[in-house]
C-alpha positions in Angstrom: 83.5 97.7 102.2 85.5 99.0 105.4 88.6 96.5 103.5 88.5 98.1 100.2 91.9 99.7 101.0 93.5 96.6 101.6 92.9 95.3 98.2 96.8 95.4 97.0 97.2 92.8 100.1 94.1 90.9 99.1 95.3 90.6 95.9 98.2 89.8 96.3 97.3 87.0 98.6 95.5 85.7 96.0 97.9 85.8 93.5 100.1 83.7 95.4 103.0 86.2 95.8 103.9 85.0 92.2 105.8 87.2 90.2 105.8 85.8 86.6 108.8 85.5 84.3 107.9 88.2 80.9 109.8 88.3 77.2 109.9 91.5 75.1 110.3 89.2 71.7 111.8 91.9 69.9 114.8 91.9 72.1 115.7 89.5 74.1 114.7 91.1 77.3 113.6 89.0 80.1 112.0 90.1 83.2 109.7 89.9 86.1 105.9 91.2 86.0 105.9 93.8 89.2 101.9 94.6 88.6 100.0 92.4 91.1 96.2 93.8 89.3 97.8 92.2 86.0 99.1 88.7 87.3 95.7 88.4 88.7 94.0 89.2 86.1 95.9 86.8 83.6 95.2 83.9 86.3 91.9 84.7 86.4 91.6 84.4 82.2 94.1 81.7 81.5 94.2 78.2 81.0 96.4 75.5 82.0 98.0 73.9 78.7 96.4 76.9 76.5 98.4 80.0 75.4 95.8 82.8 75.1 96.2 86.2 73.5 95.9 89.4 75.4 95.9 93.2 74.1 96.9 96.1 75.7 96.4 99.8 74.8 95.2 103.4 75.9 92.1 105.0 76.3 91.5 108.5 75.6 91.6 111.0 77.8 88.2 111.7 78.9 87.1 115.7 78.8 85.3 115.9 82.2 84.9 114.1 85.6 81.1 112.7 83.7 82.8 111.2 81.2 85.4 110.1 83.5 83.0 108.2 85.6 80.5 106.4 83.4 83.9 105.4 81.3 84.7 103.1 83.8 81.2 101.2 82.3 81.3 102.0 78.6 84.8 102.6 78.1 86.0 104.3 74.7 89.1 102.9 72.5 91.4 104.0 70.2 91.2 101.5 67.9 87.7 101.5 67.4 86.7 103.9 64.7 82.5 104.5 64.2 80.9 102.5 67.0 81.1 104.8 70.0 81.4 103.9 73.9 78.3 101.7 73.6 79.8 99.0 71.1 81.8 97.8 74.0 78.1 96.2 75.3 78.2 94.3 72.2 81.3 91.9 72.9 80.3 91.1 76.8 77.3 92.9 78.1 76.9 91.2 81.4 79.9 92.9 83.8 78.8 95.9 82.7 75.1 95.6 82.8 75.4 94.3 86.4 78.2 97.1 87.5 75.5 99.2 86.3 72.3 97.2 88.2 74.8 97.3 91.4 75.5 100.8 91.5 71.5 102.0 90.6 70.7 99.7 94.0 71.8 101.7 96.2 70.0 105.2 94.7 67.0 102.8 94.7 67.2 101.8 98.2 67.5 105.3 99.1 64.8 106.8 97.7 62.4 103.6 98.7 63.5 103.8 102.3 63.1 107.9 101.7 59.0 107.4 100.3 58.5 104.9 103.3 59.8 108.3 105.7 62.1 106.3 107.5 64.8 108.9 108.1 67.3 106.3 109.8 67.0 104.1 107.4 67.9 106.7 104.8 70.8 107.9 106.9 72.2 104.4 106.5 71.9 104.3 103.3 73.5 107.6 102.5 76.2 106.8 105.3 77.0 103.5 102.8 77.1 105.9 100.0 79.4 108.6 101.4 82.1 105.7 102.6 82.1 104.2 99.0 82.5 107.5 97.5 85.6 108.2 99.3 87.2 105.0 99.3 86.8 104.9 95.7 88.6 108.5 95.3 91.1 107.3 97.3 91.9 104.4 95.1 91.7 106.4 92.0 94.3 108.8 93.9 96.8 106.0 94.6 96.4 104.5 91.1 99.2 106.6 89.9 101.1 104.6 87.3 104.4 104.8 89.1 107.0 102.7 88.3 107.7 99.9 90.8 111.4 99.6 90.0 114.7 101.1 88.3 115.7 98.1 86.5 116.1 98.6 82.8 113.9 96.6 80.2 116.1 96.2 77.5 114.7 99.3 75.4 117.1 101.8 73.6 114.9 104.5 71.6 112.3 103.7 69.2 110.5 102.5 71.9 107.1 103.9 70.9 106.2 100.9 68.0 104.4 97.7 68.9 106.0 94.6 71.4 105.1 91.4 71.8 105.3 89.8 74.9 105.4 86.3 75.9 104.4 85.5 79.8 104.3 82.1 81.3 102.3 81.6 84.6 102.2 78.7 87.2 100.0 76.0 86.1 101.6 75.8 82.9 99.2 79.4 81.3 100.8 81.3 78.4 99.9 84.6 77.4 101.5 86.4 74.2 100.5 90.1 75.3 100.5 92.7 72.3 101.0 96.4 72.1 103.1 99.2 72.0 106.3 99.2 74.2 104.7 102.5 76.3 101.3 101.0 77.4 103.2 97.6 78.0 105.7 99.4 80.1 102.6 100.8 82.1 100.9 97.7 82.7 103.8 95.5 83.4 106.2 97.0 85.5 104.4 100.1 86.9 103.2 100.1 90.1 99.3 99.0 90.3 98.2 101.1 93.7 100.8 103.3 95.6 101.1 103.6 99.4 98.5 106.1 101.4 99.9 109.0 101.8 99.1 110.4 105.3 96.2 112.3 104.5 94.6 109.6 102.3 95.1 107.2 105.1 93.0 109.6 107.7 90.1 109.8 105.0 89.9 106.1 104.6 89.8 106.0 108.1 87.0 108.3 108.8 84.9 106.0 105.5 86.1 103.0 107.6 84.6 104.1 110.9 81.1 105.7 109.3 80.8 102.2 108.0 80.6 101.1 111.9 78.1 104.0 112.5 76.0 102.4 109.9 75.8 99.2 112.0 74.9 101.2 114.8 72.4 103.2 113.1 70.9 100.5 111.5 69.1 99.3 114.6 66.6 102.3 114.8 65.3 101.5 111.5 61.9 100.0 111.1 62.2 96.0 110.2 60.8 97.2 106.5 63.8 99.5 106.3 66.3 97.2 107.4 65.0 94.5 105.0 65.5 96.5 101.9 69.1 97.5 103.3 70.1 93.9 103.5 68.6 92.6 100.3 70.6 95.7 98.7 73.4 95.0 99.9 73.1 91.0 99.4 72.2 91.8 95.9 74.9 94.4 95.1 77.6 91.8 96.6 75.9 88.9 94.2 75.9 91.2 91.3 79.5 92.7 91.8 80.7 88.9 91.7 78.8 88.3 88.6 81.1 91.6 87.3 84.4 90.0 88.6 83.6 86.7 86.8 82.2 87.7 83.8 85.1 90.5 82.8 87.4 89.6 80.4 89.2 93.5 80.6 91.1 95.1 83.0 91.4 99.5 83.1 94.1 100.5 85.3 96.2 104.0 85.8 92.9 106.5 86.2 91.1 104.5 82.8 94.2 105.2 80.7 95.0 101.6 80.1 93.2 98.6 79.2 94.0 95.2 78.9 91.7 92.6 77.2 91.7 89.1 76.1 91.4 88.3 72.5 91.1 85.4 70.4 94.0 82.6 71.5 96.7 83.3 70.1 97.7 79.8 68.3 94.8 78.0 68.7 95.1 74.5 69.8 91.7 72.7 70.0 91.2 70.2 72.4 94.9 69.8 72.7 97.4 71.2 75.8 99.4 73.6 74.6 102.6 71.4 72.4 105.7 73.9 74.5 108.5 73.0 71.4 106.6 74.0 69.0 105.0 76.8 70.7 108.5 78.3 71.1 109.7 77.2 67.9 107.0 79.1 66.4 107.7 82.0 68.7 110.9 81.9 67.7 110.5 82.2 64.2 108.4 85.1 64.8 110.7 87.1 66.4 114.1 86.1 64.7 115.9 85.4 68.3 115.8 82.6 70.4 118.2 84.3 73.2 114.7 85.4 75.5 113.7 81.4 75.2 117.3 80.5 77.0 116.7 83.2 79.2 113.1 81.4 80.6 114.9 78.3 80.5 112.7 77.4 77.7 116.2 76.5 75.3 119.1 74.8 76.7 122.0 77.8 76.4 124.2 77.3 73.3 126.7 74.4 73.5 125.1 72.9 76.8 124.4 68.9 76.2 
C-alpha cells in the first residue's frame, strides 16, 4: 500500500525496460511504444509463437463522480448498443467480481470490528481506508494522457478513421492492435502516469506515513480485532491477484480508454506462429510492405 506510487517503477521493472517496435499499417510508420501500463499489459496477454488480436477504444464520459467510480468495475462502451454496463460481467466475471469482494472487505471489517466496540481496531481500519483513498486520487490525478514525446507518427489529417497496428514483443508475441488513429495515439505513445507534482507528492506522503501509524496502532487492538485486520488484508491481497491475473482489459487516461484482447487475430492452432506468411498476409492487407523493412521483418529492396 505505502508503494502504490512507485508503480511506474515497478512496472517498469517488470517490463524489462523494453520498449517494443509498433507499425501503423496504413502508412508505413514505424515506432517505439512509450506506454509502460500497455507493454505490460500485452506481455501479460501474449504468447510466444501466437499473434493475438487486441482492441482499443473510448469510453464515454461518465456524468458524475458515482458513475465515475463504479465504472472502473462495470465499465460502459461505445460499441455496445442494448446491453448496458452489466454485460461486461458476461465475457469475464471473475476480475471484476473479486475487485468488487476486495473493496466490500474492508467496509466489512470496519463495521465488524465497529459491533465488537473495539475503537482501535476501527481506527486502523479507517486509517487503511483514508491512505487508499488518497493514493488512489493521486493516481487518477497523474493519469493525465500526456504525450511522452514530440516525435511525429507518420499521420497527415484524416487521422480520425480506424489503424491497424502491428507490435512485436520479446519472446517472439505479436499483437495486431485495432482502432482509430486518436485512441491508438493515446494508448501508445501518451504518457501512462506523469511525475508528482509538489503538492501530490506531500499528500502521498502523509497516506504513506498514516500507513506506519496503522502499525503502531494496531498493537492496542484486542487479538479478535487484529485477527479480522489481518485476514482482511490477506484476503484482499489474494483477491486483488486473482483481479490482475484474470483481466484481459486494460482502462487508462481517467476510464477514457480501454484496451482489450479479442479473438486471435489469424488463428493458428497448435502451430507457432509461421513469421513469412504472417507478414505476407499483413502485407496484403495493407498494400505496403515498407513498415515490414522498417522492423527488419523484409530485407530492404535490392539487398541480397
Amino acid at each position: 500500500m505505502h508503494l502504490q506510487q512507485r508503480a511506474v517503477d515497478m512496472i517498469l521493472a517488470k517490463n524489462s525496460g523494453e520498449k517494443p517496435q509498433c507499425a501503423v499499417l496504413e502508412t508505413g510508420h514505424v515506432f517505439r511504444i512509450e506506454n509502460s501500463a500497455l507493454v505490460y499489459f500485452l506481455r501479460k496477454i501474449g504468447k510466444t509463437g501466437r499473434l493475438t488480436g487486441v482492441r482499443v477504444e473510448s469510453v464515454p464520459e461518465r456524468s458524475s463522480w458515482v458513475f465515475s467510480f463504479f465504472g472502473c468495475l462495470f465499465p460502459k462502451r461505445e460499441q455496445e448498443d442494448l446491453s448496458g454496463p452489466w454485460s461486461s460481467l458476461s465475457e469475464n466475471p471473475m476480475p471484476r467480481i473479486s475487485a468488487f469482494i476486495a473493496i466490500s472487505l474492508g467496509m466489512v471489517a470496519a463495521l465488524l470490528i465497529w459491533m465488537l466496540g473495539n475503537w482501535w481496531g476501527f481506527a486502523v481500519e479507517w486509517v487503511l481506508i483514508v491512505s487508499r483513498a488518497i493514493n488512489i486520487i493521486a493516481i487518477r490525478r497523474r493519469s493525465s494522457g500526456r504525450r511522452s514525446g514530440s516525435f511525429k507518427t507518420g499521420e497527415r489529417g484524416g487521422n480520425t478513421g480506424n489503424r491497424t497496428l502491428l507490435i512485436i514483443l520479446s519472446q517472439d508475441r505479436w499483437f495486431k492492435v485495432t482502432g482509430s488513429w486518436a485512441d491508438l495515439e493515446k494508448a501508445t505513445i501518451t504518457q501512462w502516469l506523469r511525475e508528482q507534482n509538489n503538492i501530490e507528492g506531500l499528500i502521498t506522503g502523509f497516506a504513506t506515513v498514516i500507513v506506519y501509524l496503522a502499525a503502531v496502532l494496531v498493537t492496542n487492538a484486542d487479538q479478535l480485532s487484529k485477527i479480522l485486520l489481518i485476514c482482511q488484508l490477506v484476503a484482499s491481497a489474494g483477491l486483488l491477484g486473482i483481479c490482475n491475473r484474470a483481466t484481459r482489459e486494460l482502462t487508462m487516461h481517467r476510464g477514457q480508454l480501454c484496451v482489450r484482447e479479442e479473438s486471435p487475430a489469424m488463428p493458428t492452432g497448435e502451430q507457432n506462429l509461421d513469421i513469412d506468411a504472417t507478414v505476407d498476409e499483413l502485407i496484403r492487407e495493407s498494400g505496403r510492405s515498407d513498415w515490414a523493412v522498417k522492423m527488419g521483418l523484409l530485407p530492404p529492396p535490392g539487398a541480397e
